[in-house]
ZAROKE-594161 format. One record per atom (N, C-alpha, C): residue in one letter; x, y, z. Coordinates in steps of 0.02 Angstrom, whole numbers, padded with zeros to 5 digits, always signed. Layout:
N
aXYZ...
//
This chain:
117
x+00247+00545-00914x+00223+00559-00847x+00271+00529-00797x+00285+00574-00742x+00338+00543-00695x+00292+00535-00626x+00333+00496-00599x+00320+00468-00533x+00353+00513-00470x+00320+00526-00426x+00343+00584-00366x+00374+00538-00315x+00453+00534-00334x+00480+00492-00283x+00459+00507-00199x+00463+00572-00205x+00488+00612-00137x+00406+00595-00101x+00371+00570-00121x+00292+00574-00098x+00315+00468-00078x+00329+00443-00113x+00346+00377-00081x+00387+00357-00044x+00433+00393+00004x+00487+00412+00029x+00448+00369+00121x+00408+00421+00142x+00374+00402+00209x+00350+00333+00196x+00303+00358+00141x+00225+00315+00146x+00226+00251+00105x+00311+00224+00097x+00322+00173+00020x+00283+00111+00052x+00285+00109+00132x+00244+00036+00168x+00174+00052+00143x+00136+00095+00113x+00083+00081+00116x+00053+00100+00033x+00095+00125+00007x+00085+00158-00047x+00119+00083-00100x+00056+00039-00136x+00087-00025-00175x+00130+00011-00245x+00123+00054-00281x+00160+00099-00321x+00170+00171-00300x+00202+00217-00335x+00233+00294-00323x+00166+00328-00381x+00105+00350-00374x+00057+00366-00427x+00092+00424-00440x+00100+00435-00527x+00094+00478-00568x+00061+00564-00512x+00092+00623-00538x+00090+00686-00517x+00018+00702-00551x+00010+00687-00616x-00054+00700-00651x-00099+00665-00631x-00089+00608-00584x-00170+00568-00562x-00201+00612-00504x-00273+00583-00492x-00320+00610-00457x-00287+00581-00395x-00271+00493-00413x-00239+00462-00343x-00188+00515-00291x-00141+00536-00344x-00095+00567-00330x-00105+00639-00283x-00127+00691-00318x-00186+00719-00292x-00231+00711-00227x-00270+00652-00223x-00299+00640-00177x-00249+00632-00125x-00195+00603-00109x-00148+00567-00061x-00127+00638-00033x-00111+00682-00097x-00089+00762-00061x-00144+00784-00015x-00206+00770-00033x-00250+00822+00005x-00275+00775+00075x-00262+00721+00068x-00307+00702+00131x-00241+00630+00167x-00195+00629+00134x-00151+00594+00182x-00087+00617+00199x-00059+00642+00159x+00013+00690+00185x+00024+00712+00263x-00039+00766+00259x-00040+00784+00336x-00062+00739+00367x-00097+00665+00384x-00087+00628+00434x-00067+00569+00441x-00007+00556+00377x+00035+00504+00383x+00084+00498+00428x+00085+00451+00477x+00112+00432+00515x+00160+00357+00531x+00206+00334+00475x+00235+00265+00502x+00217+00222+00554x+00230+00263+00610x+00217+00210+00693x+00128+00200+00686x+00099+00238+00637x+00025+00215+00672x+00011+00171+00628x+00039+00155+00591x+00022+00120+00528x+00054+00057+00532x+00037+00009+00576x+00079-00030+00610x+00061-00109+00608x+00007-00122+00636x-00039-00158+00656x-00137-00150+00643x-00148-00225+00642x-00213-00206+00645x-00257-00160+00703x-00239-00194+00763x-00241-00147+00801x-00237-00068+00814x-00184-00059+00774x-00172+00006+00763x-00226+00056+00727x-00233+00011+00657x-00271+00038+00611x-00350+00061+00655x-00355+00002+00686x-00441+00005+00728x-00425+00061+00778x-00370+00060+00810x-00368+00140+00859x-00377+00189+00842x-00315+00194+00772x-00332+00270+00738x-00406+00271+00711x-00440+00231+00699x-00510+00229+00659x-00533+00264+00698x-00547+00232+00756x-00598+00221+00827x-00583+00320+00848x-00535+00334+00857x-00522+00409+00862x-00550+00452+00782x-00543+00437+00759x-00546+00466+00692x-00600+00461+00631x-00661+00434+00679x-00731+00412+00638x-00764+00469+00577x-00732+00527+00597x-00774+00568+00531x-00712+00581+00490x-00670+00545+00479x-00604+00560+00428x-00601+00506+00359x-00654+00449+00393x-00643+00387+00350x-00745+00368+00322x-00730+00331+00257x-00807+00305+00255x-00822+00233+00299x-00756+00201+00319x-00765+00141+00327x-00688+00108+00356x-00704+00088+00394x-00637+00053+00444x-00588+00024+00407x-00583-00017+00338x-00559-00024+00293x-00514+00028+00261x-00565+00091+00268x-00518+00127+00242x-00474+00158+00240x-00459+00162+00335x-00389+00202+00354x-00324+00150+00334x-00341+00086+00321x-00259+00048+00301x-00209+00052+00254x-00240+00104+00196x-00198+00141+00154x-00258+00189+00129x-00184+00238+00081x-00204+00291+00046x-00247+00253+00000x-00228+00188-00030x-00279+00141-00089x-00321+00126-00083x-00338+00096-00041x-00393+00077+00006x-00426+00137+00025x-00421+00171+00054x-00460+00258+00072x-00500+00270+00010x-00452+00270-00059x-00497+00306-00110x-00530+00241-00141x-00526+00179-00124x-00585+00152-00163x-00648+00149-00117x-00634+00136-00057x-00701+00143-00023x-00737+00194-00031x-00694+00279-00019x-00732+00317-00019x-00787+00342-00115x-00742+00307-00152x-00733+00320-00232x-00808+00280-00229x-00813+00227-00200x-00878+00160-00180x-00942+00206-00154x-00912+00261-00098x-00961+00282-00069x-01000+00339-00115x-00948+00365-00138x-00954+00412-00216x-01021+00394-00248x-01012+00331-00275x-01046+00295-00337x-01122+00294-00272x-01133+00264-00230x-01178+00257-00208x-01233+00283-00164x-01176+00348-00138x-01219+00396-00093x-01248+00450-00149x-01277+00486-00106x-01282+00575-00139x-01232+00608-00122x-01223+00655-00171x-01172+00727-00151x-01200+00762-00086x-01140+00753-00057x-01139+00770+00028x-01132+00852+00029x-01173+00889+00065x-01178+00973+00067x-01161+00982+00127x-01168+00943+00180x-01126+00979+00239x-01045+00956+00248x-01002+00963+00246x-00931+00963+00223x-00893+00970+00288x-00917+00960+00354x-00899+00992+00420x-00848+00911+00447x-00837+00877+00393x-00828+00793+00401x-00787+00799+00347x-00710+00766+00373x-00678+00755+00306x-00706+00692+00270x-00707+00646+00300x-00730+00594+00254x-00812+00614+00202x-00836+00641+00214x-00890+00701+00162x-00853+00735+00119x-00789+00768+00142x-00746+00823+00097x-00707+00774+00049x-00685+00706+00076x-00672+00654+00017x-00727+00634-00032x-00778+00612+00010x-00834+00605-00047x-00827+00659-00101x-00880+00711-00073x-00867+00800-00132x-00822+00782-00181x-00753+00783-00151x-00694+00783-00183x-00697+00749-00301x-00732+00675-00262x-00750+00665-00335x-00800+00703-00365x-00843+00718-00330x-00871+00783-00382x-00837+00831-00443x-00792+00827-00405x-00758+00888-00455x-00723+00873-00517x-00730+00808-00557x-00713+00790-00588x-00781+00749-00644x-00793+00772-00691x-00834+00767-00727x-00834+00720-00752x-00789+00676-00766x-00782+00611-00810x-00784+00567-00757x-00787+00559-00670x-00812+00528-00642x-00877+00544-00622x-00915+00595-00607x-00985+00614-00621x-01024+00573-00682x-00975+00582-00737x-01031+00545-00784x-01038+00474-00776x-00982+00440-00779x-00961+00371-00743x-01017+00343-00682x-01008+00370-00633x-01066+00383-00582x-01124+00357-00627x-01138+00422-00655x-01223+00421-00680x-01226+00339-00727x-01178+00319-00757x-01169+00269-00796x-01189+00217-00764x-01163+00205-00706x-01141+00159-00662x-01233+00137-00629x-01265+00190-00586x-01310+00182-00545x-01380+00168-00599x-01365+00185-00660x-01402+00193-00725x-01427+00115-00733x-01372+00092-00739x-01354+00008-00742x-01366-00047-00690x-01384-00021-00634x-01397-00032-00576x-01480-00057-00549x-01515-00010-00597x-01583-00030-00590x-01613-00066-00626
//
């Protein structure tokens, strides 16, 4: 399995490794950070809280705009603990969904909240 240099190129400040082409990580970073990676905004704390503060239905949690890593564990968190989201008019919902579509985290899920009670 190789590593997608050309995808760590912008985003190497925020991205702690280059994930594998076959991961979900990898994957995920295509669908929901490519188009709004930006260097200069990615700057400061400050920063992070501006773009948030503009950008409330993109993220589960203020935490989560400070990387692509951070994005998918919060939202991966919100996964495990919410319900499957049906109105989708919200990217941060269309991230949730997103693990849906993967069955071996579905079951995981069910594993998880199983253990819980």
């Amino acid at each position: 399995m190789s590593e997608d240099k050309s995808l760590c190129g912008e985003m190497i400040a925020t991205l702690e490794t280059c994930p594998k082409k076959e991961s979900i990580y990898f994957d995920y970073i295509q669908k929901f950070w490519v188009s709004i990676y930006d260097k200069d905004i990615w700057t400061s704390d400050d920063a992070y809280n501006d773009y948030y503060d503009t950008h409330l239905d993109d993220f589960v949690t203020p935490y989560a705009v400070t990387s692509p890593a951070e994005d998918i564990a919060e939202t991966f968190s919100e996964f495990i603990f919410t319900e499957e989201p049906m109105d989708l008019s919200k990217i941060k919902d269309k991230k949730v969904k997103y693990f849906w579509n993967f069955k071996e985290l579905v079951t995981l899920r069910s594993k998880i909240r199983k253990n819980l009670k």
